[in-house]
C-alpha positions as CSV (number, residue, x, y, z in Angstrom):
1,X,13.5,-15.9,-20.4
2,X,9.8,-15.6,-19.5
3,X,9.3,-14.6,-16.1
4,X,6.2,-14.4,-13.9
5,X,6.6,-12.1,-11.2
6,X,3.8,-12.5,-8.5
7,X,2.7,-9.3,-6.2
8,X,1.7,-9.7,-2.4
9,X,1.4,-7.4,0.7
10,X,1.3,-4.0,0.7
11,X,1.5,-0.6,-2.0
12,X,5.7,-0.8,-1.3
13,X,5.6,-4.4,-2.4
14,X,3.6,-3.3,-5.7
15,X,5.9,-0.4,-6.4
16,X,9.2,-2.7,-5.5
17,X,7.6,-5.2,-8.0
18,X,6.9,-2.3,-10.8
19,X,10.5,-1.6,-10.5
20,X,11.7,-5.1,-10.6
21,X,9.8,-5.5,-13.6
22,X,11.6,-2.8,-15.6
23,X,15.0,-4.1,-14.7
24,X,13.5,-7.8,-16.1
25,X,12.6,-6.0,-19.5
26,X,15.7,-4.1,-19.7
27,X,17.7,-7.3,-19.0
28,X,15.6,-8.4,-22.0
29,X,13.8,-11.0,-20.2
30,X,9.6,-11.1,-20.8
31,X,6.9,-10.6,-18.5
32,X,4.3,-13.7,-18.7
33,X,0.7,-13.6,-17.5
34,X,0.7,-17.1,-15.6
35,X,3.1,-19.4,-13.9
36,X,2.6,-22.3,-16.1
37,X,4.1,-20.8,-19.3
38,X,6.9,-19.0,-17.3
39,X,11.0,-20.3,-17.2
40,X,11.5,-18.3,-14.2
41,X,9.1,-18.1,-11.0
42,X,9.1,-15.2,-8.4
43,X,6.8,-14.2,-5.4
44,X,7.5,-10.7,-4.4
45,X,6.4,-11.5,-0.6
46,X,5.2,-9.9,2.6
47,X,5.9,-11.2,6.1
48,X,3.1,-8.4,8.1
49,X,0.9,-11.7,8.7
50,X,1.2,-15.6,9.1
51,X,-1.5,-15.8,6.4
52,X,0.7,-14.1,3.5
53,X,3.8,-16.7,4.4
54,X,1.5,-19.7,4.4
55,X,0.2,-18.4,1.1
56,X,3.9,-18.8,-0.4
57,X,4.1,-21.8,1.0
58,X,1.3,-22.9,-0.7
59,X,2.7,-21.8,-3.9
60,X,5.7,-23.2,-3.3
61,X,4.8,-26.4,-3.0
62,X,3.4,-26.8,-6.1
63,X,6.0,-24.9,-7.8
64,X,8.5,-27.6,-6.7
65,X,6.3,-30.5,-8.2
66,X,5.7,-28.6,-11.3
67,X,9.9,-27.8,-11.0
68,X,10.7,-31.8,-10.2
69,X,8.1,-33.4,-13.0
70,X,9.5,-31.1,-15.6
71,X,11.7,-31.7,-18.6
72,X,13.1,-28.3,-19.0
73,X,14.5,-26.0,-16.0
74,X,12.6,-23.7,-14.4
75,X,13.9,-21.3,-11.8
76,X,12.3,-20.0,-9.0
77,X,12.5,-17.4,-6.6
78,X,11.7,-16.0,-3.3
79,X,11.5,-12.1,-3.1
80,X,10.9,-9.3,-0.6
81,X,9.9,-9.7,3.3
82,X,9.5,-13.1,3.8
83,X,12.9,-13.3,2.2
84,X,14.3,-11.1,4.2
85,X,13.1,-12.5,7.2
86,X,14.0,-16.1,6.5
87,X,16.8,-15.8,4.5
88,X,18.9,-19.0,4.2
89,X,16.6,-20.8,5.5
90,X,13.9,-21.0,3.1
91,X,17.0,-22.7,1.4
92,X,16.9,-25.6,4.1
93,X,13.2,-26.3,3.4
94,X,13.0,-25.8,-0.3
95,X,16.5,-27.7,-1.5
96,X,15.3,-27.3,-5.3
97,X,14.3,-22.9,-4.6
98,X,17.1,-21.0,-6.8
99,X,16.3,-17.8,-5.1
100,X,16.4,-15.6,-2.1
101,X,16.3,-12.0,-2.4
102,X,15.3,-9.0,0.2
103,X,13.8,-6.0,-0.7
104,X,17.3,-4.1,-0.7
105,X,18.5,-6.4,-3.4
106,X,15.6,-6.6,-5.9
107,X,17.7,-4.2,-8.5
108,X,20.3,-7.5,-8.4
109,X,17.6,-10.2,-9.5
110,X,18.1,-10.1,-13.0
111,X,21.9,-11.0,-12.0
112,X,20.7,-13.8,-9.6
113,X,18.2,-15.3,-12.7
114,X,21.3,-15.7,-15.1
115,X,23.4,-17.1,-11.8
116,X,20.6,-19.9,-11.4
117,X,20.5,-20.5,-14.8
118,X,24.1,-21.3,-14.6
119,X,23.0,-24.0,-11.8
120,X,23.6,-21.6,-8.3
121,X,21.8,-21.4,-5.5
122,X,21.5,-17.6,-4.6
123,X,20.9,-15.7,-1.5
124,X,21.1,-12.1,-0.9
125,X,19.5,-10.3,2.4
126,X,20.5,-7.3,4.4
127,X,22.2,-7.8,7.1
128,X,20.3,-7.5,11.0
129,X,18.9,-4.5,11.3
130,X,21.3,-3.7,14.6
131,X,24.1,-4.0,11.7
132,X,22.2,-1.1,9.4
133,X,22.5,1.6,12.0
134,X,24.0,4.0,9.3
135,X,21.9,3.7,6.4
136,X,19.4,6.7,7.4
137,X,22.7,9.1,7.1
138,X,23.9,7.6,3.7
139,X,21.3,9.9,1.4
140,X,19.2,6.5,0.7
141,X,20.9,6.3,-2.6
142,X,19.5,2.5,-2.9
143,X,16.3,3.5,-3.3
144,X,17.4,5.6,-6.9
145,X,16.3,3.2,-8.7
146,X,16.0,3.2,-12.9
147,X,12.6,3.5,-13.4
148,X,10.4,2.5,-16.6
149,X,7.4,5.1,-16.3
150,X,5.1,3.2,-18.8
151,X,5.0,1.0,-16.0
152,X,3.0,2.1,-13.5
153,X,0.2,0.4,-13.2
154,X,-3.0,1.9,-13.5
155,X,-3.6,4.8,-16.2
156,X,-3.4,8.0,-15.1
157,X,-1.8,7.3,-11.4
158,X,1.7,6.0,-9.6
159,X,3.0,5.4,-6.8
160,X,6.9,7.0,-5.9
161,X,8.6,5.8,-2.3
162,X,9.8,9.1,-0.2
163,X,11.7,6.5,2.4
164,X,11.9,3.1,3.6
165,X,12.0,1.5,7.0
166,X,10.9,2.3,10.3
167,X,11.6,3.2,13.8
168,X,8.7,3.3,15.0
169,X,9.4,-0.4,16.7
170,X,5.7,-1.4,17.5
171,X,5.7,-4.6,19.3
172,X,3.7,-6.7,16.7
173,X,5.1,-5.3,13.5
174,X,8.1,-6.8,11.5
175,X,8.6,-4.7,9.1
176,X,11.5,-3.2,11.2
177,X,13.5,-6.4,10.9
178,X,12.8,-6.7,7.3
179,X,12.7,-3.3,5.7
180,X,15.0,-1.6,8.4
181,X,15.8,1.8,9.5
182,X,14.2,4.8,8.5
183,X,15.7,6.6,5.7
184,X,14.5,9.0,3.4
185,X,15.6,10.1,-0.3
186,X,16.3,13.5,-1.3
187,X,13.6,15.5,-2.0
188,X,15.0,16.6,-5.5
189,X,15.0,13.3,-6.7
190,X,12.0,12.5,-5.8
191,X,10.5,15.7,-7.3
192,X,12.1,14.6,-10.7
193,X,10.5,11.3,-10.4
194,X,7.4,12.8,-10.0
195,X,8.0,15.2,-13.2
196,X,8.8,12.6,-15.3
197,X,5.8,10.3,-14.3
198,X,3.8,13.5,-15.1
199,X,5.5,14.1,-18.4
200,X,4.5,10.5,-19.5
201,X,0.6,11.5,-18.6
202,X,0.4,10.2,-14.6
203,X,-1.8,13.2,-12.8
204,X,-2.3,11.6,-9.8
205,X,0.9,10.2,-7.6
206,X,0.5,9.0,-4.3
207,X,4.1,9.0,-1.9
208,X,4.8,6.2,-0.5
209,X,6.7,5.4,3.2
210,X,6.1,2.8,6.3
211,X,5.5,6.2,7.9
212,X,5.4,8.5,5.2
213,X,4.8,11.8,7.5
214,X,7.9,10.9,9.6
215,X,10.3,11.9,6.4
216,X,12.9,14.5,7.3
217,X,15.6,15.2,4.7
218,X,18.7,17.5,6.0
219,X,21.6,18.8,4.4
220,X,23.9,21.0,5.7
221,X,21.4,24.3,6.9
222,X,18.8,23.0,4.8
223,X,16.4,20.6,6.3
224,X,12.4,19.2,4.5
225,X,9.7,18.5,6.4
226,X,6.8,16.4,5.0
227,X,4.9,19.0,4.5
228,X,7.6,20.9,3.2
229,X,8.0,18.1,0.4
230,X,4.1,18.1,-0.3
231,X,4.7,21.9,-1.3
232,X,7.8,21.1,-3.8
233,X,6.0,18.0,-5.5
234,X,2.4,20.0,-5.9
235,X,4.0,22.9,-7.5
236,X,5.0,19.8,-10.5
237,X,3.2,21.5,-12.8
238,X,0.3,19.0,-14.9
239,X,0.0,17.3,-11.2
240,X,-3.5,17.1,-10.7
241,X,-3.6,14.4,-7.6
242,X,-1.1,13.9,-4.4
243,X,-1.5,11.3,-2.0
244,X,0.1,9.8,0.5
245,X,0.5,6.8,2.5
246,X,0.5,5.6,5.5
247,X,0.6,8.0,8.1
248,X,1.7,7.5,11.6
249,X,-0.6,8.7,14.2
250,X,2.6,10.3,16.3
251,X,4.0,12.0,13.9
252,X,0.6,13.7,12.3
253,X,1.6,17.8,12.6
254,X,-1.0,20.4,12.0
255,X,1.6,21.7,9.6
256,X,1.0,18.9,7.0
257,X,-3.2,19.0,7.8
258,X,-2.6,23.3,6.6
259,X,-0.4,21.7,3.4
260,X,-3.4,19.7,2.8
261,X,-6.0,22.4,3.7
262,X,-3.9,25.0,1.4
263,X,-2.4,23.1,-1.6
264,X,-5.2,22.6,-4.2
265,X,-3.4,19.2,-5.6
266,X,-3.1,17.9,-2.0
267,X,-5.8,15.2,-1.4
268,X,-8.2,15.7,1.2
269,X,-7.3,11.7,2.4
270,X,-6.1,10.3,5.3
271,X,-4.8,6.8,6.2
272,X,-4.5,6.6,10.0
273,X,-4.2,3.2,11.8
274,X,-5.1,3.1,14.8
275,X,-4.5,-0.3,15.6
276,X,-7.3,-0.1,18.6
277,X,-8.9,2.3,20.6
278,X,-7.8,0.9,24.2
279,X,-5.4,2.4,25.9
280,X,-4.2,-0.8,27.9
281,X,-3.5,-2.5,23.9
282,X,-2.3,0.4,22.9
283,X,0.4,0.8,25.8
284,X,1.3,-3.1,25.1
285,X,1.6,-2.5,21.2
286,X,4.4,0.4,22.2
287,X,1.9,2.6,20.0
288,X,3.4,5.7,21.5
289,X,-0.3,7.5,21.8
290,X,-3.0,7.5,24.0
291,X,-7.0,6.8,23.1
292,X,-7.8,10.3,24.2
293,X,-4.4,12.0,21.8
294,X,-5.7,9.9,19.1
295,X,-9.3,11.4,19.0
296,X,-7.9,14.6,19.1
297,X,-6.2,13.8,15.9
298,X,-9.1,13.1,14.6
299,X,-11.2,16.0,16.0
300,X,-7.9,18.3,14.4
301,X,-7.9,17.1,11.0
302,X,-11.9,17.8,10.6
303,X,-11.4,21.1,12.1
304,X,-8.7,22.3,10.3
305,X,-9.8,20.5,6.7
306,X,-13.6,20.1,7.3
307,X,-13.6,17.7,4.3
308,X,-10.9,15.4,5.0
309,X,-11.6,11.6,4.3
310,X,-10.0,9.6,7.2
311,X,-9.6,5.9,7.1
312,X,-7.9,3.5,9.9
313,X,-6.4,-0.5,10.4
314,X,-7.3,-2.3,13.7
315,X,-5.6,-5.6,15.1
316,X,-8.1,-8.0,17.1
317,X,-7.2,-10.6,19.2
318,X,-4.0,-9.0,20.2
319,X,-2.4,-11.0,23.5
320,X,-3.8,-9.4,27.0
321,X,-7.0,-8.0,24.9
322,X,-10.5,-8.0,26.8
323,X,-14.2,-8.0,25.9
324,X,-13.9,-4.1,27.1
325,X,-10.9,-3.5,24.7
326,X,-12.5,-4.9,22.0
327,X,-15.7,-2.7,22.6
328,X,-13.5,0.3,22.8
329,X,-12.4,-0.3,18.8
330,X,-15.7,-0.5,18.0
331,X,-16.2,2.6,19.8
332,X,-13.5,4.6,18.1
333,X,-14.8,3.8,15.0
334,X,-18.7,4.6,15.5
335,X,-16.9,7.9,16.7
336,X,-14.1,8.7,14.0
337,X,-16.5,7.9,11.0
338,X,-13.9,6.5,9.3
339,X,-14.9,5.9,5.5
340,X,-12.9,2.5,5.8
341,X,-11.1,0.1,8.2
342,X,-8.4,-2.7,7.5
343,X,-9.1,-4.9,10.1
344,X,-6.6,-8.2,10.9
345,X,-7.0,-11.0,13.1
346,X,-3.5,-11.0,15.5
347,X,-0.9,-13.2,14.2
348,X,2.2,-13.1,16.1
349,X,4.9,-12.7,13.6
350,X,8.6,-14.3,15.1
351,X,11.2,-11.5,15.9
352,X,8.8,-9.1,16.8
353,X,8.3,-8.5,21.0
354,X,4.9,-9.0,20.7
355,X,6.0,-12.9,19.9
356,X,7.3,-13.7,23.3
357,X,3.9,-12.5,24.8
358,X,1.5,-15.3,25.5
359,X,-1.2,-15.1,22.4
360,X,-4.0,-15.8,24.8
361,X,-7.0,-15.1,22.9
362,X,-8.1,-18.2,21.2
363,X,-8.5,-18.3,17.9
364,X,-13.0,-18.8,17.4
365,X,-12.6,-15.3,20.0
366,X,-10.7,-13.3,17.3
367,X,-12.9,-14.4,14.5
368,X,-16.1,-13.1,16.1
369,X,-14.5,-9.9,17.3
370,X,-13.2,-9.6,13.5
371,X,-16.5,-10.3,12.5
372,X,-17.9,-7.6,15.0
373,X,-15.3,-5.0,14.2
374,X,-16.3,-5.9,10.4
375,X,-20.1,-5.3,10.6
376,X,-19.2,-1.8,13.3
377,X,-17.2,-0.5,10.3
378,X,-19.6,-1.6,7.8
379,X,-22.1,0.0,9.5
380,X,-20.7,3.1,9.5
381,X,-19.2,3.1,6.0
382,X,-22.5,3.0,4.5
383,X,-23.3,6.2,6.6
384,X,-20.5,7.8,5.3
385,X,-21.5,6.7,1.8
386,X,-25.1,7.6,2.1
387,X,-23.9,11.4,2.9
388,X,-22.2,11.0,-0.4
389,X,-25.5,11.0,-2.1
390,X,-26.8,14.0,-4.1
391,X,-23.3,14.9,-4.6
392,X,-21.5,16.0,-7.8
393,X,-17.7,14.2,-7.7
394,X,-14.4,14.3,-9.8
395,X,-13.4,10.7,-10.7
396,X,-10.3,9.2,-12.0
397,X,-11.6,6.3,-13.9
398,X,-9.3,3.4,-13.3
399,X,-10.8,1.1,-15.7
400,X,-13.9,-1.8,-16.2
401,X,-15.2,-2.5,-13.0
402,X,-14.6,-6.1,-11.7
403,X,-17.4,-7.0,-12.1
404,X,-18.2,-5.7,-15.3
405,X,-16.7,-8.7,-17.1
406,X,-19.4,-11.2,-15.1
407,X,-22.5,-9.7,-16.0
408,X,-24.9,-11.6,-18.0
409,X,-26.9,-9.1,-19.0
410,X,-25.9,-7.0,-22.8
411,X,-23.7,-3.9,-21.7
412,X,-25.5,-0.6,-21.0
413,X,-26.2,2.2,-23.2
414,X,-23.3,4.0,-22.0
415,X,-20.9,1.1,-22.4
416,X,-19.8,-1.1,-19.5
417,X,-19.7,-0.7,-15.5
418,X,-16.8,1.5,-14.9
419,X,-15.2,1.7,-11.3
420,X,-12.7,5.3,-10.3
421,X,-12.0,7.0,-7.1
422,X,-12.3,10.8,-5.9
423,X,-10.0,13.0,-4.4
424,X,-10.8,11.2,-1.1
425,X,-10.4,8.1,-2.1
426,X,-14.2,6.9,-2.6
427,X,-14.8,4.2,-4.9
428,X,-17.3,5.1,-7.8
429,X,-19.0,3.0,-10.0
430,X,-20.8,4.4,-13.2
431,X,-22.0,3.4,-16.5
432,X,-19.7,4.7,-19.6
433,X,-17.0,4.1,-22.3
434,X,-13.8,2.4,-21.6
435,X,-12.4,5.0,-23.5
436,X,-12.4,7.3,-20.1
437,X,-10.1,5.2,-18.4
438,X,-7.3,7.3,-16.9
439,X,-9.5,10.9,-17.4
440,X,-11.4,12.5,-14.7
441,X,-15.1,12.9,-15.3
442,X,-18.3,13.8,-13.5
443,X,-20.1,12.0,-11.6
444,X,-23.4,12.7,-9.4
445,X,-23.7,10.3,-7.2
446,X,-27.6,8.8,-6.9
447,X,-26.9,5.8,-4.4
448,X,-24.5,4.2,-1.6
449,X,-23.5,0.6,-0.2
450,X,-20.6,0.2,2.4
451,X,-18.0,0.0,-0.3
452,X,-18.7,2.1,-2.9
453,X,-20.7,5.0,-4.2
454,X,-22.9,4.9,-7.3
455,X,-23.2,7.2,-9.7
456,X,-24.0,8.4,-13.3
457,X,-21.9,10.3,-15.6
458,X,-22.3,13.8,-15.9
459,X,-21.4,16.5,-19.1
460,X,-17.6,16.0,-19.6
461,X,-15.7,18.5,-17.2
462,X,-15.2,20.7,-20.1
463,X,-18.6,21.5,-20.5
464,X,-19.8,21.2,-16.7
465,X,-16.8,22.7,-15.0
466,X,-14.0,24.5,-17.7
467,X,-11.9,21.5,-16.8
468,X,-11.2,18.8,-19.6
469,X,-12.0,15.2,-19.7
470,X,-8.2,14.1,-20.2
């Protein structure tokens, strides 16, 4: 059948979609572009804000009237978080929706397509997470999944999951509920992964966790820290790039800022939410940290990598949260320098503690203090960028810029507008070739806006540095 298989959330639902995809192909179903010319219809879904669900919905909706005026079947699907959360009863509201799968059961989707073909309604979820409290000890076996390395994504890069779930419990967050507890796969496994997706010409892979530095593998006397992992995958040999994310601001050990400080593949990138900088949210959102621990962290990593990129998320709006909160976000970012910031409007999600808290902080109030938090950061970003300037960077081209394809104007000299990011995660944008896309080249960077740096190409890396454009 053709299938269209739609992406949303977060870098774990990408990776769970890349996955998906390769069991479709080797189930000998194809991959369409758009929804219109597909037999089978699937959202891959996250549930982290009210805005992502409604956005389903939306779909949805048409879907069904597309599905109802039709003369031949078309099957669709409801993957991932949302799934998970709602379960059977996304059935009850969508009577003509053939499927409902959690993230623990994409690998049996191609099963469930051929099931609704045969006229079944399918639903497969986890079971509460109060019912899962042996899966950390079970070796995560579910998460060996076959994987089709030509997949990946974006040439010369990939993503590989070291765990799944977390325990972290914050009051607002439901990806507890829907991606579980904590476990973590065995660090040989994920070594070979990462070998293999180097073999077939990925130099940069970033690991992958709800709170990647929290993974802990033990067996028997042995026992692999994060940072301990970091060591076994940079020795991969044709590695150039390791990455990670996201990071939990508890669980941050100098030990993994030395791995990072010592390990010439280790990225010099950090992506630590802080969610906000008042201690009164903080306590409320069961962050687990204090304002004053948190700019420690901060005032750590710089000391003990002097380089190190440092990025954050931030809630606004979040139930009990004052005018003096608010400022204190803003605050923690003029003082963190972060090069980026996520920043969310407060949703509360059902399930989640948070819920039952009164969401007293209407809804114009968020906007502007998203706004605020939005012009603080941007503020600041183009600060960090401008330092940039002058500079001579490595780049891993990912491909035409965006906007590349909407100029007016005849292509330059050097070819089209080509976007990459360094080894701490700056976005670059440069005149050349599509030819470099997925090689690392040169680039000295000659200008700066809040989101990216600008550059032009230098002599390939084989001439300027004894390293090879490849």
């Amino acid at each position: 059948m053709k299938v269209y298989l739609e992406t949303m959330g977060c870098q774990m639902n990408r990776l769970d979609s890349e996955l998906l995809a390769g069991a479709l192909r080797r189930a000998g179903h194809e991959l369409v572009a758009g929804r219109r010319e597909a037999d089978v219809v699937l959202y891959n879904t996250c549930s982290v804000r009210d805005h992502a669900e409604q956005k389903v919905h939306s779909r949805l909706g048409a879907d069904l009237r597309r599905k109802a005026d039709s003369r031949r079947r078309i099957t669709l699907g409801v993957l991932g978080c949302m799934a998970q959360r709602l379960g059977r009863e996304l059935l009850r509201r969508y009577a003509a929706l053939d499927i409902v799968a959690g993230p623990g059961q994409l690998a049996e989707v191609p099963a469930m397509i051929e099931a609704a073909a045969a006229g079944e309604q399918v639903c497969a979820v986890d079971p509460p997470r109060s019912a899962r409290r042996g899966e950390a000890d079970n070796g995560c076996d579910r998460l060996d999944v076959e994987r089709d390395v030509s997949l990946a994504p974006q040439a010369g890069q990939a993503f590989v999951r070291i765990m799944a779930g977390c325990d972290k419990r914050c009051t607002y967050c439901v990806v507890p509920l829907v991606r579980g507890p904590e476990c973590c796969r065995q660090p040989d496994r994920i070594v070979q992964e990462v070998r293999r997706l180097v073999d077939a010409g990925r130099t940069q892979v970033t690991l992958l966790g709800q709170t990647v530095n929290s993974y802990r593998w033990s067996s028997g006397e042995t026992a692999v820290s994060f940072s301990d992992l970091l060591a076994r995958v940079s020795a991969v040999g044709g590695l150039r790039r390791l990455k990670f994310v996201t990071s939990h601001p508890i669980d941050f050990r100098d030990d993994v800022l030395e791995a990072m400080r010592d390990l010439p593949g280790v990225c010099p990138y950090v992506h630590l939410p802080a969610q906000s900088g008042s201690d009164a949210v903080l306590r409320r959102m069961a962050r687990r940290y204090s304002r004053r621990q948190y700019d420690e962290l901060v005032d750590r990593c710089r000391a003990v990598v002097p380089e190190v990129v440092l990025a954050s998320d931030f809630i606004v709006g979040f139930p009990g949260e004052s005018e003096a909160d608010h400022q204190a976000s803003a605050e923690l970012i003029r003082r963190s320098g972060f090069k980026n910031s996520f920043i969310f409007k407060y949703s509360p999600r059902p399930g989640t503690p948070a819920a039952r808290l009164t969401d007293d902080v209407p809804t114009q109030v968020k906007r502007r203090r998203n706004n605020e938090l939005l012009a603080v950061q941007e503020e600041v970003s183009l600060a960090h960028n401008a330092g940039c300037v002058g500079r001579q960077v490595e780049v891993l081209v990912e491909g035409p810029s965006p906007r590349a394809g909407k100029q007016a104007s005849p292509p330059a000299p050097e070819g089209t507008q080509l976007v990459g990011r360094t080894r701490g995660d700056h976005i670059v944008v440069f005149d050349g070739p599509d030819k470099l896309t997925g090689r690392y080249v040169n680039v000295r960077i000659c200008g700066a806006t809040p989101l990216a740096l600008l550059g032009e190409r230098m002599q390939p890396l084989a001439e300027a540095s004894g390293l090879e454009e490849r």
